[in-house]
N, CA, C and O of each residue as an XYZ file, in Angstrom:
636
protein
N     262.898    -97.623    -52.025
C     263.457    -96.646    -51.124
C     264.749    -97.191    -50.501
O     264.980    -98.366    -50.218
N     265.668    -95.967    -50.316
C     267.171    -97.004    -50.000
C     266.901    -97.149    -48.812
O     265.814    -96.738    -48.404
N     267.793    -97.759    -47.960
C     267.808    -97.886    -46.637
C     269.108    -97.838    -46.089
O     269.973    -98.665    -46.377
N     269.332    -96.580    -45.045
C     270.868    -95.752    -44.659
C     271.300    -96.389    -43.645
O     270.702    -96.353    -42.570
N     272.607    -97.191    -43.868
C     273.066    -97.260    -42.669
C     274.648    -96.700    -42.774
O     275.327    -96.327    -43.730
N     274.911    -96.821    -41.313
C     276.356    -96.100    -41.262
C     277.619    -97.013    -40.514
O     277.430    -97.501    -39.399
N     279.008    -97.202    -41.292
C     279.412    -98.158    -41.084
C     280.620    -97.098    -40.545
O     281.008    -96.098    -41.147
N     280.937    -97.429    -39.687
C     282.479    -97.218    -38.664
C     283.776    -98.129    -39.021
O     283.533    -99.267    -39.422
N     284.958    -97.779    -38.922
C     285.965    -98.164    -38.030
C     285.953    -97.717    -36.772
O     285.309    -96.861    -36.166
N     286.863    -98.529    -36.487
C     287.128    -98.201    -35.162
C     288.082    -97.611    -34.416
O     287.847    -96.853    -33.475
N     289.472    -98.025    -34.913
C     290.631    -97.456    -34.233
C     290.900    -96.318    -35.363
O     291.038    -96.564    -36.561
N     290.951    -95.018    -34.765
C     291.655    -93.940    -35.150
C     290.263    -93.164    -35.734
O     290.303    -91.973    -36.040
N     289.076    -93.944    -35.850
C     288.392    -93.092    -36.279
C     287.019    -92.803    -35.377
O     286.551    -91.686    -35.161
N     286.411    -94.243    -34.839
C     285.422    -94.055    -33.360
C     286.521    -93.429    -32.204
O     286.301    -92.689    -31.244
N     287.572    -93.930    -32.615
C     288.233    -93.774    -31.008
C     289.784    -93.608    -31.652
O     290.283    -94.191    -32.615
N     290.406    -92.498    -30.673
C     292.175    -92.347    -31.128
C     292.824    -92.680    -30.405
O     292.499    -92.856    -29.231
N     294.183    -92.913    -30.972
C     295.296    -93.754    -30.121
C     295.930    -91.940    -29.683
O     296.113    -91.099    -30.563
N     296.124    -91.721    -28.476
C     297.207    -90.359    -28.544
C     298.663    -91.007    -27.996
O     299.117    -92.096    -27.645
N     299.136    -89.462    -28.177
C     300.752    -90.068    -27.240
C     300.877    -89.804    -26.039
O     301.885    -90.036    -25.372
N     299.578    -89.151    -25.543
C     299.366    -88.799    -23.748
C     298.593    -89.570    -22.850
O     298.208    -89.466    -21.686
N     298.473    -90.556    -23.981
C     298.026    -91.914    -23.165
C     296.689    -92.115    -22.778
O     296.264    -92.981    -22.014
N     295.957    -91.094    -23.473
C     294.709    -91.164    -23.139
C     293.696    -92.293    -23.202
O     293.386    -92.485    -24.377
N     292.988    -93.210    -22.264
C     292.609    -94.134    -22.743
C     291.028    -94.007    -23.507
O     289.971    -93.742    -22.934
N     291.245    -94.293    -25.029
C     289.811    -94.119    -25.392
C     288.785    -95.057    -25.475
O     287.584    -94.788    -25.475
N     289.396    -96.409    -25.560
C     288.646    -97.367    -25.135
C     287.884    -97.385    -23.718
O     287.108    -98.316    -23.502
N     288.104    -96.257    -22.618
C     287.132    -96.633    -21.615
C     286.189    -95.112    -21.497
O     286.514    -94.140    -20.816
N     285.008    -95.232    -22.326
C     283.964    -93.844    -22.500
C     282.933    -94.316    -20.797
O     281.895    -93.699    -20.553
N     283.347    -95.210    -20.022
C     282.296    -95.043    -19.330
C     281.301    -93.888    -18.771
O     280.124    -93.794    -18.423
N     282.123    -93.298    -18.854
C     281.351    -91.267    -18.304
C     281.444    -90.661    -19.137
O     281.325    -89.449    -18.954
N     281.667    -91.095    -20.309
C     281.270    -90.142    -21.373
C     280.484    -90.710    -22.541
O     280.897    -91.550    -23.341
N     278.907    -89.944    -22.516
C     278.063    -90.347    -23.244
C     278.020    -89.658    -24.537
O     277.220    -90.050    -25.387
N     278.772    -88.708    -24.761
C     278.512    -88.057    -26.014
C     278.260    -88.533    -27.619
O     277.427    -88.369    -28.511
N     279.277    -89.090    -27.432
C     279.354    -90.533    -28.913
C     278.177    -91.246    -29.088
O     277.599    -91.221    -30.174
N     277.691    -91.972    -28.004
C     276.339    -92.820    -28.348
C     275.225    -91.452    -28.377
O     274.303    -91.312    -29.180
N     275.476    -90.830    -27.641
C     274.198    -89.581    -27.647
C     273.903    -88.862    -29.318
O     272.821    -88.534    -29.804
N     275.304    -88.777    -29.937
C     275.674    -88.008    -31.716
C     274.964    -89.300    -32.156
O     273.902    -89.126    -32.753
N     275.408    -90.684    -31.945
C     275.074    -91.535    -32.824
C     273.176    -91.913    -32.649
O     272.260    -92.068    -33.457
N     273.264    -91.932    -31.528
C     271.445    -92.108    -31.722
C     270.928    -90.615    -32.188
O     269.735    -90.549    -31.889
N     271.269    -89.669    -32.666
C     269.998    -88.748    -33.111
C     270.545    -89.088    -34.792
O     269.921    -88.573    -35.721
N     271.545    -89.837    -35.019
C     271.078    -90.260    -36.593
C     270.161    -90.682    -37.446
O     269.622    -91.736    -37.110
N     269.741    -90.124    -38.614
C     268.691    -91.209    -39.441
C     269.087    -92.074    -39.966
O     269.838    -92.019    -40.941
N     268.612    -93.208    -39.363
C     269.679    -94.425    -39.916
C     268.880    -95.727    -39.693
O     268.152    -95.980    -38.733
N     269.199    -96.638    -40.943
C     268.475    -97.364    -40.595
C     269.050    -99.112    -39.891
O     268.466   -100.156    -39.598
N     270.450    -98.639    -39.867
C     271.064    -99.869    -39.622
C     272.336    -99.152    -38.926
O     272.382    -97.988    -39.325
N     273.307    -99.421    -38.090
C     274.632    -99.198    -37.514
C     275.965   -100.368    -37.820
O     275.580   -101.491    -37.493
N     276.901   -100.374    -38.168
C     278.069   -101.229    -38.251
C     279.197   -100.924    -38.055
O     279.721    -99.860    -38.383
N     279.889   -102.177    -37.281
C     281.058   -101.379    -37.260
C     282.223   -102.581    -38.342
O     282.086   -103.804    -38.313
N     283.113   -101.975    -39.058
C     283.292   -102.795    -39.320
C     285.382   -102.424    -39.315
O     285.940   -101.367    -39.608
N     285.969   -103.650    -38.904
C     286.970   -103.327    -38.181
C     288.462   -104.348    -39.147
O     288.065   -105.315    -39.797
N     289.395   -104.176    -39.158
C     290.465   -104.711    -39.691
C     291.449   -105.646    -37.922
O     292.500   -106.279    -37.821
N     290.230   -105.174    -36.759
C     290.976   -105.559    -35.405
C     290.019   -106.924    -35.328
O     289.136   -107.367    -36.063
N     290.561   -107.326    -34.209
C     289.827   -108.830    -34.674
C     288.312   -108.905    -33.347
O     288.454   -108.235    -32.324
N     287.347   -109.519    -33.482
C     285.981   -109.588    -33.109
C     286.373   -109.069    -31.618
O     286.088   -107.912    -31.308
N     287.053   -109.962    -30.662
C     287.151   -109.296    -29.551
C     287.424   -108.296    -28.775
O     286.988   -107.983    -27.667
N     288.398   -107.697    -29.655
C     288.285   -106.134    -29.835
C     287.461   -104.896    -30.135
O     287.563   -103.713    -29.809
N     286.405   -105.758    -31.050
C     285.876   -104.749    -31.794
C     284.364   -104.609    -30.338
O     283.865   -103.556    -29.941
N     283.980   -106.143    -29.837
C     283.240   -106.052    -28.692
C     283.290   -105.362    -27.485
O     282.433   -105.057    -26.656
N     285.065   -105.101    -27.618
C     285.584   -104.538    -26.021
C     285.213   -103.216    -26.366
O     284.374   -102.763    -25.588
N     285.563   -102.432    -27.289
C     285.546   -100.787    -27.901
C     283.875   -101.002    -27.939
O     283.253   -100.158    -27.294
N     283.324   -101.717    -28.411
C     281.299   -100.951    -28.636
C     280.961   -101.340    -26.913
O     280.131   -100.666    -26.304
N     281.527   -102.219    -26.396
C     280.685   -102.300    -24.973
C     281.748   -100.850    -24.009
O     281.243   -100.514    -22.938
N     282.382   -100.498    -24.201
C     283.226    -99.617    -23.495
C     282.731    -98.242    -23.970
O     282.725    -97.306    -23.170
N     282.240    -98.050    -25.472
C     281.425    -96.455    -25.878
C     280.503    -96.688    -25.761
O     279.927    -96.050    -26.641
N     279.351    -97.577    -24.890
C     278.146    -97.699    -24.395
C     277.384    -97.770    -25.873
O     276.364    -97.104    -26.043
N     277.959    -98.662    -27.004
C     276.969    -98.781    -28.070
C     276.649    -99.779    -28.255
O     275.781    -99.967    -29.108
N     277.186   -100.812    -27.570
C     276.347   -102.339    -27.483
C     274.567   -102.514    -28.379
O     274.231   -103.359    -29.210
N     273.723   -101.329    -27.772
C     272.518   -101.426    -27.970
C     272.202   -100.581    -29.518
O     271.162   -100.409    -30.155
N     273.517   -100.201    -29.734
C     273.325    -99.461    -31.255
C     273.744   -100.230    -32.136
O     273.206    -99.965    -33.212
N     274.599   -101.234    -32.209
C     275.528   -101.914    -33.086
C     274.261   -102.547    -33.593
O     273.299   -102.779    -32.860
N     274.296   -102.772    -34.665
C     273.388   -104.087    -35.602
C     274.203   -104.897    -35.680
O     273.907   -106.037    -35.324
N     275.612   -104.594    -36.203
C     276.162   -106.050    -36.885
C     278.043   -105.410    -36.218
O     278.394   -104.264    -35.937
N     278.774   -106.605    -36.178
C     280.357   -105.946    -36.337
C     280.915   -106.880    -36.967
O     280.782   -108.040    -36.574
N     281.684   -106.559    -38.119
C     282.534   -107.422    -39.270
C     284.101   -107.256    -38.759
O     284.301   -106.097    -38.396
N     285.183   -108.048    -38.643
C     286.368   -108.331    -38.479
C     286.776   -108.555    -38.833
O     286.356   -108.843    -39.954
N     288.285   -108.831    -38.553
C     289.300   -109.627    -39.310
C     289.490   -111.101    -39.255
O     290.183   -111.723    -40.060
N     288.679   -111.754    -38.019
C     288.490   -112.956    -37.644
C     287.198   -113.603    -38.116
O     286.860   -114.786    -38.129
N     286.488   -112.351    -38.550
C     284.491   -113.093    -38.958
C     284.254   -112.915    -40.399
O     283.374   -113.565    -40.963
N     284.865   -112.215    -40.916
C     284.979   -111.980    -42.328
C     286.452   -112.546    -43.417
O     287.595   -112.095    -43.345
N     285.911   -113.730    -44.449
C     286.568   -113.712    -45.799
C     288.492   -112.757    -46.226
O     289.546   -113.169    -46.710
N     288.154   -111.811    -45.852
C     289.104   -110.786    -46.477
C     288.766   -109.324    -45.443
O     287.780   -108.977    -44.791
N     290.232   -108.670    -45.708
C     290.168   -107.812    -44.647
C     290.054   -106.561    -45.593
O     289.772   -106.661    -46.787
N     290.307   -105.340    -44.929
C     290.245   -103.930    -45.600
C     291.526   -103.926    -45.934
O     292.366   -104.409    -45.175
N     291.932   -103.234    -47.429
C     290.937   -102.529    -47.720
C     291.082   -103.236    -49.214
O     291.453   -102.587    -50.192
N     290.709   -104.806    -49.277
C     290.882   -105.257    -50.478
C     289.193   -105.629    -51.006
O     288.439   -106.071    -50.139
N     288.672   -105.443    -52.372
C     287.178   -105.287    -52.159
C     286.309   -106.581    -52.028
O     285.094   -106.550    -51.837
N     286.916   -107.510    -52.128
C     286.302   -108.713    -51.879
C     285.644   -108.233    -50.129
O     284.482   -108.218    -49.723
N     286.689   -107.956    -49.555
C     285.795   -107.744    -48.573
C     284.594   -106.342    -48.127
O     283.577   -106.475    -47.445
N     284.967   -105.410    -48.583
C     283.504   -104.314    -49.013
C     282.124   -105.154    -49.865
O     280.924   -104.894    -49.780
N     282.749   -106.123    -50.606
C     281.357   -106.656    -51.405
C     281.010   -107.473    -50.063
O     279.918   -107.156    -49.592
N     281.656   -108.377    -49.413
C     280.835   -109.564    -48.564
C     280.462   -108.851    -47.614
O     279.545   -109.365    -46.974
N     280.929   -107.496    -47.120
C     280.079   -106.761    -45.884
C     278.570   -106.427    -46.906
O     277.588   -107.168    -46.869
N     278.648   -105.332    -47.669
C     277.890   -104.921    -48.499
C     277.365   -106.106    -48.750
O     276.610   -105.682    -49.625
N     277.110   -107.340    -48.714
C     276.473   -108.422    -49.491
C     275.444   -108.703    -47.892
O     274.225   -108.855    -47.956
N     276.221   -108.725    -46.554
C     275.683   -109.442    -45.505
C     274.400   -108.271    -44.981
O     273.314   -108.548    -44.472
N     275.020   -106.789    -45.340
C     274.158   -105.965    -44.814
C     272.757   -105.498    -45.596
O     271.938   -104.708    -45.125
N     272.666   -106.148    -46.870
C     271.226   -106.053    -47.935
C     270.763   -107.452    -47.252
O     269.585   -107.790    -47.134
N     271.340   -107.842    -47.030
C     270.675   -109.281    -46.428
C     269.622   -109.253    -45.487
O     268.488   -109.685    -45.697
N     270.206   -108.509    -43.995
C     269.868   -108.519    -42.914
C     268.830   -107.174    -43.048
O     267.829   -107.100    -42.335
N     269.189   -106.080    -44.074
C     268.287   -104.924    -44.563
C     266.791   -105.650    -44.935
O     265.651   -105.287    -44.645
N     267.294   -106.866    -45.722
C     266.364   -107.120    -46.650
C     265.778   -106.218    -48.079
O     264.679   -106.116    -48.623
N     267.110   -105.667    -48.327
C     266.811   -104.850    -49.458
C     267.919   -104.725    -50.269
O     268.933   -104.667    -49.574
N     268.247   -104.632    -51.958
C     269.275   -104.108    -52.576
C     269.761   -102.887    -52.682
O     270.893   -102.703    -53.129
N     269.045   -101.986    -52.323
C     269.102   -100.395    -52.451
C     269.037    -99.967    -50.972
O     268.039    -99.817    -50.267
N     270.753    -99.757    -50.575
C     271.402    -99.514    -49.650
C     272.179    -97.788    -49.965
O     272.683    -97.399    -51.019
N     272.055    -97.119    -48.814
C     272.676    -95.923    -49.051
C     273.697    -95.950    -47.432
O     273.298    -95.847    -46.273
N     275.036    -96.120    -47.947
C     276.279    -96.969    -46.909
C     277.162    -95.464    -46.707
O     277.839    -95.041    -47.644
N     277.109    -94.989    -45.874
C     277.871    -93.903    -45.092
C     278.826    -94.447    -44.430
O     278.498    -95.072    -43.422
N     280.089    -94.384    -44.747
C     281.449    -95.069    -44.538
C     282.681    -94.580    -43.782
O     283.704    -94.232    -44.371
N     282.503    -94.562    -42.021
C     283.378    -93.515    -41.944
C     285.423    -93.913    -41.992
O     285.217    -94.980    -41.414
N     286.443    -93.914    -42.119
C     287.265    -94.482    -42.166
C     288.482    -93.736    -41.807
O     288.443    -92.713    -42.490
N     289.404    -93.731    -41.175
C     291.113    -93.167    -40.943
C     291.848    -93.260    -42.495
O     292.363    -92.307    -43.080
N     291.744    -94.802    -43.045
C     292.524    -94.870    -43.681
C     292.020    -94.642    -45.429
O     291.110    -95.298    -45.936
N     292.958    -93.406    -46.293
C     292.666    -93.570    -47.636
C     292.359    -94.389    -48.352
O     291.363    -94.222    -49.057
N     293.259    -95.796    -48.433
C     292.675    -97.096    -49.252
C     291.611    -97.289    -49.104
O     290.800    -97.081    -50.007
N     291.291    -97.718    -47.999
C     290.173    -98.395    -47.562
C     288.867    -97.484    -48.384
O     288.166    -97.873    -49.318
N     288.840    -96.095    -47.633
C     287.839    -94.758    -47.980
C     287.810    -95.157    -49.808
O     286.650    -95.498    -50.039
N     288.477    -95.214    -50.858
C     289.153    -95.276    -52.200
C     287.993    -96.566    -52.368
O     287.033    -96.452    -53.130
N     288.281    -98.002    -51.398
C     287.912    -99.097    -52.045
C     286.688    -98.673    -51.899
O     286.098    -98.313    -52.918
N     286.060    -98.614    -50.714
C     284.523    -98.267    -50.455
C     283.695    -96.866    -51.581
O     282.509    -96.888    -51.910
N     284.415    -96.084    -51.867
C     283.943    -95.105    -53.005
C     283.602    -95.966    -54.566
O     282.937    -95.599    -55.535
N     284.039    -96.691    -54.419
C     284.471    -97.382    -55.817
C     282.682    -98.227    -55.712
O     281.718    -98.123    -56.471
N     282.851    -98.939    -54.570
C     281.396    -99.282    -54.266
C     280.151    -98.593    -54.169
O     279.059    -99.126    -53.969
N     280.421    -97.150    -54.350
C     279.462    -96.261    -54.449
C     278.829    -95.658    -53.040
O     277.852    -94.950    -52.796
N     279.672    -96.170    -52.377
C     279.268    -95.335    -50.694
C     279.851    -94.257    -50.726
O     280.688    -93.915    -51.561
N     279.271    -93.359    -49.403
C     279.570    -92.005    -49.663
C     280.610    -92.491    -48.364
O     280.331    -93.352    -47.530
N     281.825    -91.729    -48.436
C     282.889    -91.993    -47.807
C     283.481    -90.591    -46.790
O     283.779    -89.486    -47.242
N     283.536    -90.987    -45.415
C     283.890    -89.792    -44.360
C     285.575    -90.159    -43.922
O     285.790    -91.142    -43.213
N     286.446    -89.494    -44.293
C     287.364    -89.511    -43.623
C     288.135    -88.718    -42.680
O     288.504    -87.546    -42.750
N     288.310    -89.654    -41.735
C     288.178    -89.050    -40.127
C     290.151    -88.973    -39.811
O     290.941    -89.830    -39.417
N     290.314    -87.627    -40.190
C     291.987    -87.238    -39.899
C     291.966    -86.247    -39.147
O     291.103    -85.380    -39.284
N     293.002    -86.178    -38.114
C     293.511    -84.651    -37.488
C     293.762    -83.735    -38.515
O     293.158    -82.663    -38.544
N     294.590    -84.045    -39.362
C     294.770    -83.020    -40.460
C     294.830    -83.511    -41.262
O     295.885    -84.106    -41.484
N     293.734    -83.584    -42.223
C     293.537    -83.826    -43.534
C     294.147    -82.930    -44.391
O     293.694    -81.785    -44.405
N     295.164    -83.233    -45.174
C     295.914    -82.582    -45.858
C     295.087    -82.293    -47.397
O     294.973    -81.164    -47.875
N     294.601    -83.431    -47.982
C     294.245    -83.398    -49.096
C     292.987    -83.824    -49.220
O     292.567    -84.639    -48.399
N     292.167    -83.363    -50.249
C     290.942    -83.976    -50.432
C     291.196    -84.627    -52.388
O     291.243    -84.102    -53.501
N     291.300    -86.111    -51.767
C     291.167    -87.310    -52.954
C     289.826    -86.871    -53.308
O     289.094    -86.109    -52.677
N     289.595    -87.512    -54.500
C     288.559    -87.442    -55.345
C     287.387    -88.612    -54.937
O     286.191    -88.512    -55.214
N     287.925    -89.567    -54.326
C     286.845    -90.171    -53.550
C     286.394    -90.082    -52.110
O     285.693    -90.927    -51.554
N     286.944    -88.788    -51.467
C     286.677    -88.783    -50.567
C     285.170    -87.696    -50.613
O     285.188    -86.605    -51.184
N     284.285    -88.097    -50.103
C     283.298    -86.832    -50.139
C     283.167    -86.239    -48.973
O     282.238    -85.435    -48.889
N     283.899    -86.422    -47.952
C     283.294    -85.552    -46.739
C     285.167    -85.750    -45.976
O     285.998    -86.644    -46.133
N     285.196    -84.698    -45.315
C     286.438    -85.154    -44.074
C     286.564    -84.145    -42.737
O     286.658    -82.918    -42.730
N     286.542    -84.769    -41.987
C     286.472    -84.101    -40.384
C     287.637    -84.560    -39.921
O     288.190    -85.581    -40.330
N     288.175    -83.592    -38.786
C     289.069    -84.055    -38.002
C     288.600    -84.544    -36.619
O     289.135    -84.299    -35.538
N     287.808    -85.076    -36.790
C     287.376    -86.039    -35.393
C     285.757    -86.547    -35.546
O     284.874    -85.949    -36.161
N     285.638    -87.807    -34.816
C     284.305    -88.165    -35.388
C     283.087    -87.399    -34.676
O     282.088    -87.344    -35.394
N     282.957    -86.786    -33.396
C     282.170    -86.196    -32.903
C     281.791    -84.656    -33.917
O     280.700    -84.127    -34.131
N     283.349    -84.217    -34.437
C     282.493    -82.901    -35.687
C     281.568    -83.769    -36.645
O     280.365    -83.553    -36.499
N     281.940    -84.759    -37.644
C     281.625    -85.675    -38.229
C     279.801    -85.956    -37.817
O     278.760    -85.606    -38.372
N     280.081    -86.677    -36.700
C     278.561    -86.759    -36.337
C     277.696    -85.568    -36.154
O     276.861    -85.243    -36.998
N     277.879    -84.977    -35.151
C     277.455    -83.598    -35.175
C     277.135    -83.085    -36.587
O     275.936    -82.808    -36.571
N     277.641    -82.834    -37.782
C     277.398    -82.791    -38.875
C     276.503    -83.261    -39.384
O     275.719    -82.551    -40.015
N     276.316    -84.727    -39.265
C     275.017    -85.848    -40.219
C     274.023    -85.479    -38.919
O     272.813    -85.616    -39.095
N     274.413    -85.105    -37.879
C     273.199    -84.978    -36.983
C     272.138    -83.886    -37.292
O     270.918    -84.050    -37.275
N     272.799    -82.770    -37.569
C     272.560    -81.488    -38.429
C     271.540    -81.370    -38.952
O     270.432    -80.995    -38.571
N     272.068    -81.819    -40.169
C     271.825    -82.246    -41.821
C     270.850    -83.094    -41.705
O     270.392    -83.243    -42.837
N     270.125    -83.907    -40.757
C     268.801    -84.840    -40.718
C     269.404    -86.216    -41.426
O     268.651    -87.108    -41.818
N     270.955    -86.290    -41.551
C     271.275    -87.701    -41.937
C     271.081    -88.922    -40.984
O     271.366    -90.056    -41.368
């Protein structure tokens, strides 16, 4: 039986940069995000980030997901960064580990095309999270313009 977990970025796709300065790194009063993310079926959470570890700690303790995170991969804790696949295999390698299983079903959400491209190639199902998604690539299987439709969606759907 596989075992689902769901792997994040972070900048532009948990959380957006605007030009009105909005700060999204501080969700203290707003629970919505951890609220979408706990009614997931899931059996593991990750975030996994191209920003480096201390960053990636400041953004999950600031969207109150500290207690959801299983694991967070970086640019400082991990081999190779996104979106080259050496590093999709050593995440994908650390998270059957800690699963304790080979038969992983990896929900991938991401901003950026490459990255979404490398991770398809790995056989994850791939969410890409744009204001306006212009095009739908052939490896993209899902795309929202913000991660709360996104969640709301797999929340739905009993994912």
């Amino acid at each position: 039986m596989n075992k689902r977990v769901y792997i994040f970025d972070i900048d532009d796709t948990l959380i957006t940069h605007t030009r009105d300065n909005n700060d999204y790194y501080k969700m203290e009063n707003d629970s919505t995000l951890k609220n979408l993310i706990e009614t997931l079926n899931k059996d593991g959470l990750y975030i996994y980030t191209n920003g480096t570890y201390g960053h990636g700690v400041s953004v999950i303790k600031n969207l109150q997901l500290t207690d959801s995170v299983t694991d967070l991969f970086a640019r400082d804790t991990i081999p190779f960064m996104k979106p080259y696949p050496e590093s999709f295999d050593y995440v994908q390698g650390v998270i059957r580990k800690q699963m304790n299983t080979f038969n992983l079903e990896c929900l991938f959400f991401d901003d950026l095309l490459d990255n979404l491209r490398t991770a398809k190639g790995l056989g994850w199902t791939t969410v890409w999270i744009n204001s306006k998604p212009s095009t739908k690539e052939r490896y993209i299987d899902l795309s929202f313009t913000n991660i709360y439709e996104a969640l709301l969606y797999f929340s739905l759907k009993g994912f």
